[in-house]
N, C-alpha and C positions, 0 to 999 in steps of 0.2 A: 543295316543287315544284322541280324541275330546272329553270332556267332555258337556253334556246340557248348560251349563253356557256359554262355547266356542262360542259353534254353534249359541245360542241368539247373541250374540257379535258378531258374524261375519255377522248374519245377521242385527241387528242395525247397522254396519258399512259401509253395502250397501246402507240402508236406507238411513243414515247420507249423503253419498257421493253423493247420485242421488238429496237428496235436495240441495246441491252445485250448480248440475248443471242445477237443473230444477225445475218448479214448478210441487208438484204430483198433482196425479189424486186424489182423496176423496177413491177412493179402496187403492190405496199406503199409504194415511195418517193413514186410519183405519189399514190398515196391520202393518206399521213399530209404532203407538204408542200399538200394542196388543205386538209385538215382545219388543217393551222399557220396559213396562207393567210386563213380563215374567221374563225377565233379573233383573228387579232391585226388583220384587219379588223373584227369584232365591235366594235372599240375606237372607231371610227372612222367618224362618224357622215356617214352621207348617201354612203357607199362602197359599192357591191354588190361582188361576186365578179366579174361581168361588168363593170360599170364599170372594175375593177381593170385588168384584162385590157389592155381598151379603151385605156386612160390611154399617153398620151409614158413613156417612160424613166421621165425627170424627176419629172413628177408621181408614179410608183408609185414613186419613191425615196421621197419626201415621203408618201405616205399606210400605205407601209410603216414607216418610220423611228417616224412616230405609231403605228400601229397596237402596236408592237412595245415601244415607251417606255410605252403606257400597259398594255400585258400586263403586262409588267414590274411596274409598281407593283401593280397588281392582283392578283398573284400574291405579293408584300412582304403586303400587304394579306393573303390569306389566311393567308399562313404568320403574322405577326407575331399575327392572331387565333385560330388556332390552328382553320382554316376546312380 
């Protein structure tokens, strides 16, 4: 079963790939950084999408910087398992 977090991931992954080969269009930038946005608040409990938004400066430093450190391992975590 795909998990929410998955499905982020796999869609940042297409994201990822297509700016490989291409430059996007301003609808693709705005779609894959709301989809990066999602995934690395995924990490980051008691945060919505909206809450994000919402938040001072400051605090979406702080709930990004988490979001982002715990992607990170997360993604250590699948590669090191071979996920």
């Amino acid at each position: 079963m795909t998990t929410y977090r998955e499905e982020l991931f796999a869609l940042y992954s297409v994201c990822s790939d297509a700016a490989l080969e291409r430059i996007l269009s301003r609808h693709e930038v705005d779609h894959c950084y709301d989809v990066y946005i999602r995934l690395k608040l995924s990490f980051v409990k008691g945060v919505t999408l909206e809450q994000f938004k919402a938040m001072p400066a400051a605090s979406r430093t702080v709930a990004n910087t988490k979001g982002y450190t715990a992607y990170r391992a997360w993604l250590h975590s699948r590669i090191t398992h071979g996920r």
